[in-house]
N, C-alpha and C positions, 0 to 999 in steps of 0.2 A: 627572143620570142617576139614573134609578128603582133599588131596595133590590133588584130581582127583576132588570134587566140587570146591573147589577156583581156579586149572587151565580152568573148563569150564564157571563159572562167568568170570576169567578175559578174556575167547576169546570171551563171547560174546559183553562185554565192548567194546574191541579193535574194531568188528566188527560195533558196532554203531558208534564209533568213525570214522570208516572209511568211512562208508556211507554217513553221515554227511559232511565228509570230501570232498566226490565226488559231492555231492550233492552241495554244497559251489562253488566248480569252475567250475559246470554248469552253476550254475546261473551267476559266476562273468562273462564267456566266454561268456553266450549267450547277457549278457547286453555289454560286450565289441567288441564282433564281429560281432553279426549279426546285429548291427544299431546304428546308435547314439541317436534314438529316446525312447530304450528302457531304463525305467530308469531316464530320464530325470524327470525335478521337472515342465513340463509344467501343467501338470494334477492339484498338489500341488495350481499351479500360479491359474488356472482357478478354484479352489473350492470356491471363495470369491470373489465376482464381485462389486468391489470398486464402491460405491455411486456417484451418479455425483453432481456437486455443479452447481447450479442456483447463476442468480441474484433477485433482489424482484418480478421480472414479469416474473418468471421462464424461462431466456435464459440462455441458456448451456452455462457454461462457462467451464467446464471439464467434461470429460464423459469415461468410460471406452470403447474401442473399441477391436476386435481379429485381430491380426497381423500375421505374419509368418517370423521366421528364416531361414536361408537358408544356410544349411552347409555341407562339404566334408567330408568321411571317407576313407581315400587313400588307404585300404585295397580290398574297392571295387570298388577302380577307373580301368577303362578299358584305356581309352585316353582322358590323360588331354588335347592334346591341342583340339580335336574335342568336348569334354565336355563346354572348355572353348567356344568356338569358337560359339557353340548353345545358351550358357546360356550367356554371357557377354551381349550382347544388351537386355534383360529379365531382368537381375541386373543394365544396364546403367551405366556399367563398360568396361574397356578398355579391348580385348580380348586377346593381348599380357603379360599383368600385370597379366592378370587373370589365364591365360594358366601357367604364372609362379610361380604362388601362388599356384597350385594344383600340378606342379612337385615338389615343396619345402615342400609340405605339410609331415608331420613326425607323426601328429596325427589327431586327428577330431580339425578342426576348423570352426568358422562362416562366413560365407563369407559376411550375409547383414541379418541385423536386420529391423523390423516393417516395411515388407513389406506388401501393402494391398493384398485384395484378388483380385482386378482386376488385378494386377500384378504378385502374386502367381498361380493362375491358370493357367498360360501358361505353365509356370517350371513343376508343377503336372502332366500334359496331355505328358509331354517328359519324366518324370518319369515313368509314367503308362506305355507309350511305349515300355518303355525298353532303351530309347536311351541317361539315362543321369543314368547312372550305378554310386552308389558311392555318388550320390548326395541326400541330403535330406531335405524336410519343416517340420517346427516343429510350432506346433499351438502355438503362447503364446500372452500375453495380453498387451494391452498398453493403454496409456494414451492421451488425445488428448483434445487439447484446444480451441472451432472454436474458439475462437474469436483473436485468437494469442498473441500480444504482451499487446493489454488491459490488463491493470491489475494486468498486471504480477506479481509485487512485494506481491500483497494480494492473488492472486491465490496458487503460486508456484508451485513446479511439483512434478513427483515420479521419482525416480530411477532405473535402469534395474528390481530390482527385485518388482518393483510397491508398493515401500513403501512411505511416502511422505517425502521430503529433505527438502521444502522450503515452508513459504507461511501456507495459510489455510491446504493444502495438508499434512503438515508435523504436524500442530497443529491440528487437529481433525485428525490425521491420523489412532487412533482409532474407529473413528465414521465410520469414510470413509471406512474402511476395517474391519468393525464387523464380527466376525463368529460364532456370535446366533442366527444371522435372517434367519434360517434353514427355507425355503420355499417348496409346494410341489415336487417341481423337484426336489429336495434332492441337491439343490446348498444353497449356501450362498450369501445376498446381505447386502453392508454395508448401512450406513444408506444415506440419501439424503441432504446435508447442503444447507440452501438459502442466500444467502448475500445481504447484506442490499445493495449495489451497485443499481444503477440505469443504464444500459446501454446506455440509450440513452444520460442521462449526461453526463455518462463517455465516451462517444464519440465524444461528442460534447467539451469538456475540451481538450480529446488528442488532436484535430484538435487545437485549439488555442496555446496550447504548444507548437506543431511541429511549426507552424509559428512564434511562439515568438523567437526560436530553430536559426530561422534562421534568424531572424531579427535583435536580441538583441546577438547570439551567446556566452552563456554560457554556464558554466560546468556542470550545472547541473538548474533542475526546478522543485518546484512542486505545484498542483495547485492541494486543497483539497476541498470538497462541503460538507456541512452538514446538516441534518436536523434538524431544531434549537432548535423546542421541542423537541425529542428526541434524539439526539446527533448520529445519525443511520449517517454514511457515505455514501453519493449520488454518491460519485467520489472520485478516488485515484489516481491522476495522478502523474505520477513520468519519470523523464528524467534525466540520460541516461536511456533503457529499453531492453529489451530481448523478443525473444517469446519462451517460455516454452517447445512447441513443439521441438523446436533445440537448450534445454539451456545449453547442450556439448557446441558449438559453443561461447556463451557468454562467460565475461567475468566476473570479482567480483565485478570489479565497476557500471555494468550494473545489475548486480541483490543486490545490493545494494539497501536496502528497506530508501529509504533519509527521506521521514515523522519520521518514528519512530528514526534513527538509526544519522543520519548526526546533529550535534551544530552548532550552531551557537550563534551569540548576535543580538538579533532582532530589537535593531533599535527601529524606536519612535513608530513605530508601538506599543511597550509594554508601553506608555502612557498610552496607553486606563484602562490598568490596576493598574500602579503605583499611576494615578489620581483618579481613582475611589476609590484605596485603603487609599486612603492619605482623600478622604471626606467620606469612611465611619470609620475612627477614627475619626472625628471630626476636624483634624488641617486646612482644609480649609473649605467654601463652593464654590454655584456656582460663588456667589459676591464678593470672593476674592479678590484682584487687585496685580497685580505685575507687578513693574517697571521693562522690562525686559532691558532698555537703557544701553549701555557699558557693560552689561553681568552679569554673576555671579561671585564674588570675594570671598575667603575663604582663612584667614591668615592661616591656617591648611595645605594649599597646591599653589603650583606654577604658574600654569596654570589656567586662570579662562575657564570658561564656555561659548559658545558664540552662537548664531543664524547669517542662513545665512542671515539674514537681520536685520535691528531693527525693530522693532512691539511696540514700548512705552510701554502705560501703558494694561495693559491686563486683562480680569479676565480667571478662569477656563477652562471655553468655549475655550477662545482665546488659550491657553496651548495646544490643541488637533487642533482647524481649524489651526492655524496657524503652528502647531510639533514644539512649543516656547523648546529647551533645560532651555533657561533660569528659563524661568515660572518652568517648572516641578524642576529644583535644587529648586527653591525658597520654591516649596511650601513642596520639603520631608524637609528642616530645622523645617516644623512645629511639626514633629510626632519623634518618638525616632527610634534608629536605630530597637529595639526589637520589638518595634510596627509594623514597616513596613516592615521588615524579615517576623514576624508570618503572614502578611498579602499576601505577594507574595506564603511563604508556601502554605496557603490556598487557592489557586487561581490554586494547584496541581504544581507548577515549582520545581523542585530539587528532583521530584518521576516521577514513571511511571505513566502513565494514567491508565494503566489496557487494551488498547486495544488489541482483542482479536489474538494477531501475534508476534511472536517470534523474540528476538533481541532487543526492545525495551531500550532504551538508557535515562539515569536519566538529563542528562544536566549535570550544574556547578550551584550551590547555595551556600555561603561560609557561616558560620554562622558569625553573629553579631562582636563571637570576634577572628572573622580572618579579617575581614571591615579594611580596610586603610581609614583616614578622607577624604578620594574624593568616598568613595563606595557609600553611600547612594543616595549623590545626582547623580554619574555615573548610578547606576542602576536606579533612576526614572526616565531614559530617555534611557533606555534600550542598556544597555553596563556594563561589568564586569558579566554578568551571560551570561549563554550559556544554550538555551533550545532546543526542539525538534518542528518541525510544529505541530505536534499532540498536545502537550504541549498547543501552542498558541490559533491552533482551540476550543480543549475543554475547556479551559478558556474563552475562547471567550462564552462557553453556559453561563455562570453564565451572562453576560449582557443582553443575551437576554432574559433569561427566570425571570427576577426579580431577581435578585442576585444569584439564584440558580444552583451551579455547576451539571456538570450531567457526569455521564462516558461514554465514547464513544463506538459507540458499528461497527460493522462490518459483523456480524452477526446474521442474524434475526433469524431461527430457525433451529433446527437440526429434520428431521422425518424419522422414520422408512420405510423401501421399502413399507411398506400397507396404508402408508399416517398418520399413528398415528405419533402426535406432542410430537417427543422427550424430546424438549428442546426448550422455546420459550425466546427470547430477547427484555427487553423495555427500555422505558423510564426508569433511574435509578437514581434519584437524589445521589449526595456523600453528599454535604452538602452548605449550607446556608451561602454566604460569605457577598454581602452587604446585605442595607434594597433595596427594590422595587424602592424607588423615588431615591435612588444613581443611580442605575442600566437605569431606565428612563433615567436621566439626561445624564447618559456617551452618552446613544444613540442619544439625541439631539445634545449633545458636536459633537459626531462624523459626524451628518447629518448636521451639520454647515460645516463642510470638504469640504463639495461637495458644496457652495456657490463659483462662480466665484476666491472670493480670497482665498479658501480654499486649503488644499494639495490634498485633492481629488476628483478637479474638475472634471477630466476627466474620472472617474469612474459613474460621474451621468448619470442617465434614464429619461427620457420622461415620466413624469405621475406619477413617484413612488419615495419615500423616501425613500434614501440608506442611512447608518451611516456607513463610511468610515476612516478609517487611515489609511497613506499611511508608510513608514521607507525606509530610507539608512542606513546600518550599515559599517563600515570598517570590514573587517576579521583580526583578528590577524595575525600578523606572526610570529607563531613559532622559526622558525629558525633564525631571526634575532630580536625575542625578543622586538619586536613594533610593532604596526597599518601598517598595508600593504597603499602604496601609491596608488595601482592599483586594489586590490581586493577588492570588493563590496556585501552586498546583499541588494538587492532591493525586498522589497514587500509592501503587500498592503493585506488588511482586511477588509470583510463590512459584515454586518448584517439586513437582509430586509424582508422584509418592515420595517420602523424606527418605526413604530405602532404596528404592529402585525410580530414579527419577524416569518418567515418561516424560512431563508436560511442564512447559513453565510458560504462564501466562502473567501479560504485563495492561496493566490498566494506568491510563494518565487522563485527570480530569481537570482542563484548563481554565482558572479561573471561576467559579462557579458560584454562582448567586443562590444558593438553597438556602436550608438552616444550617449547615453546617459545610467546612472549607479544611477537613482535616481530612486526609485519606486515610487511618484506622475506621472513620466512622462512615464515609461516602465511597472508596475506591475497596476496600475490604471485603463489601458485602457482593459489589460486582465478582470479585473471585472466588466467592463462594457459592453463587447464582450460577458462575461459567463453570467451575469443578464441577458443580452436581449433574450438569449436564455430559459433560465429556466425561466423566469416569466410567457411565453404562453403554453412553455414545462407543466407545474403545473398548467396551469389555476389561475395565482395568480395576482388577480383584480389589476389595474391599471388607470389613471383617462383616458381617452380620450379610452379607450377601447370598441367595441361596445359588448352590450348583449342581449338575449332578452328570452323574457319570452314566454312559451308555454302553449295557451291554447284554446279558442273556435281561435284565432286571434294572431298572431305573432306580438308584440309589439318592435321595434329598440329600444334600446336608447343610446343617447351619450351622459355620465357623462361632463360637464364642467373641465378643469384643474383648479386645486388647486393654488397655490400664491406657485411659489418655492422659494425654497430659495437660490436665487441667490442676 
């Protein structure tokens, strides 16, 4: 190759090189001087129109909406303070602070995010004028919750750049913002999620929490609803709480999801289970009897066992109406320590549940040969383990459904924007823990509760069979290494109809500064507040109820009351 071909190959090289080169800081200049708009990743933000999530009767509970930024380029500021001076009451900002945020400005910044369009419109019409040089709106996308703080801990939100942080929003965050579901507009839409939530429950729950909130003043509350066949969540309520819309603003305790996430030791509430497990091994039945007089004594340990009262002689029944401690020690002496581990196992405590939200928390379950000789009977009356509400409620399905545990679900189904069924959520049995007539039997034990001398009288209804247990647990305290003399949790549990269970509602009150720190007297009466509403809520038969049949002749009738059991 000749001196005179390779010097004109290399000037044409350099030649491309150079154009290239000019070519490069047009574009960087024109994206960096003529706007702040050009360039931007709004276009990016809006090619994928995140899915809105419903609850079962399709209310919005998040939904993608278009907002607008509002931001300075001081290059092409004329007069910050007259720019300021127009636009500050359009922003609902202060026009002095604002005049000196655009003399201090040094590059493009934002002045005010997820502004609506009624509010953006005015700022545009003085742009269009001419008369707010320098200033610019940029279309971008947001997120919006009408129903606000409902929920908030199963909802969760997205993040500036509309990804999801918290919540269903952050666990299906790939459903929610698909970008295969290419539509004729040549946009993308993510898919649609429904949650098993019931609004109207779950509004009617927050209203009784907020009031407990203030009555009973504690750290924290939650009050779960279940569908009992199916294990679908009605109601998620949780206190403290945040609204999504402004969860900058909150704080970590307030988005703190407490069902899944917060331990505790639940208290005699977990009879319901240590007794049903102790008769479906065989070491008791319902005829049992135990003297519970002077308490429980164990040369193995120091401290006996005691009831705040004595109760004599007792059987089974008696162990749950009355929350006998003593009873429940008496009766895990009958089963081995192996036996009644693999039984609370099985009942799901010392694992997740599976429900469908992120963060979920295993509790405390020690195995067999970690047990100190006061564990066994400490845990059949529920103390030395630490579970989750979620825990408790989905254990609670195995009683009502014939011994049959079930996973809890949260989510009903996921559907593509054209309404095709992505992904549908059921009933799920996990597995088979008592026989059918243990699982009966808990539930009469329990609707013995609500007999005048029961613990959980105060949770009874007018015309319906509740099976109820009520718990006081102490809190540990950590830091000093013993039983708190002032920290409490109070709840209460009931499962209804005691016949045909529909609903089992769980109430936990953390802590609570009122006059009273016992959940027969404080958590009780919330389950009888939240029955009376969801029984007409549901249409779920009741005795004294009127009905009537439609046909040539409208027929009344009124069911006679049944013999309660009081």
């Amino acid at each position: 190759m000749s001196d005179q071909i390779f010097r004109k190959r290399l000037l044409i090289f350099i030649c491309i090189l150079g154009v290239g080169g000019i070519l490069l800081i047009i574009q960087y200049a024109a994206v960096m001087l003529a706007s702040p708009l050009q360039g931007s990743l709004a276009g990016q933000s809006m090619a994928v129109e995140r899915g809105s999530i419903t609850d079962r009767n399709g209310r919005l509970l998040a939904l993608q909406t278009v907002a607008y930024s509002c931001s300075v380029w001081p290059p092409n500021l004329k007069n910050p303070a007259e720019s300021a001076r127009l636009l500050a009451p359009l922003l609902n900002q202060e026009t002095t602070a604002l005049s000196a945020r655009l003399e201090e400005a040094k590059g493009s910044i934002i002045l005010k995010t997820g502004l609506p369009k009624i509010q953006a419109d005015p700022i545009r019409e003085l742009i269009n004028s001419g008369k707010l040089p320098g200033i610019y709106l940029e279309e971008t996308v947001s997120r919006s919750y009408p129903e606000g703080a409902a929920a908030a801990q199963v909802i969760g939100f997205t993040g500036s750049d509309n990804e999801g942080m918290e919540g269903i929003e952050y666990v299906l965050d790939k459903e929610l913002a698909r970008h295969n579901n290419a539509m004729p507009d040549g946009r993308s839409y993510g898919n649609q999620v429904t949650l098993t939530l019931d609004m109207g429950i779950q509004h009617a729950m927050e209203s009784l929490a907020d009031q407990a909130l203030a009555d009973h003043k504690p750290s924290g509350l939650m009050i779960l609803v279940m569908d009992a066949p199916s294990a679908e969540l009605l109601a998620y309520v949780v206190r403290p709480s945040y609204d999504p819309n402004q969860f900058r603003k909150s704080t970590a305790e307030q988005r703190r999801n407490l069902p899944i996430q917060y331990t505790y030791e639940p208290g005699s509430v977990f009879k319901i289970f240590s007794i049903s497990s102790i008769m479906q091994l065989g070491g008791i039945t319902a005829n049992t009897q135990f003297q519970t007089s002077g308490g429980y004594h164990n040369k193995r340990f120091r401290d006996p066992i005691t009831d705040l009262s004595d109760y004599g002689t007792i059987n089974s029944e008696g162990i749950i109406k009355y929350s006998s401690n003593v009873g429940a020690a008496f009766a895990s002496d009958t089963v081995t320590e192996l036996q009644f581990s693999d039984m609370i196992h099985a009942y799901g405590f010392g694992e997740r549940s599976g429900i469908e939200l992120n963060g979920e928390e295993v509790g405390i379950l020690k195995t067999p040969n970690e047990w100190s000789p006061r564990t066994k009977p400490t845990v059949a009356i529920g103390q030395e383990i630490n579970v989750t509400a979620i825990q408790m409620i989905t254990a609670a399905t195995a009683i009502a459904n014939d011994g049959v545990l079930l996973k809890p679900h949260i989510i009903k189904r996921i559907a593509s924007p054209n309404g095709e069924i992505v992904a549908e959520f059921g009933r799920q049995p996990a597995r088979e823990i008592l026989k059918p007539g243990v699982a009966r039997q808990m539930l009469e034990f329990m609707n013995a509760a609500t007999d005048d001398s029961g613990t959980g009288h105060r949770s009874r209804v007018q015309g319906i069979n509740l099976s109820v247990k009520t718990g006081t647990a102490q809190s540990y305290d950590t830091t000093k290494g013993r039983y708190s003399d002032t920290d409490f949790i109070a709840s209460s549990l009931a499962i209804f109809p005691t016949e045909q269970p529909r609903i089992i509602i769980y109430v936990v009150i953390i802590k609570p500064r009122g006059e009273s720190i016992y959940g027969g007297r404080i958590a009780a009466p919330l389950i009888k507040a939240g029955a009376e509403f969801i029984i007409p809520y549901l249409n779920i038969d009741r005795a004294g109820d009127l009905s009537y049949v439609q046909g040539k002749q409208v027929t009344l009738t009124s069911p006679g009351l049944p013999a309660m059991q009081d």
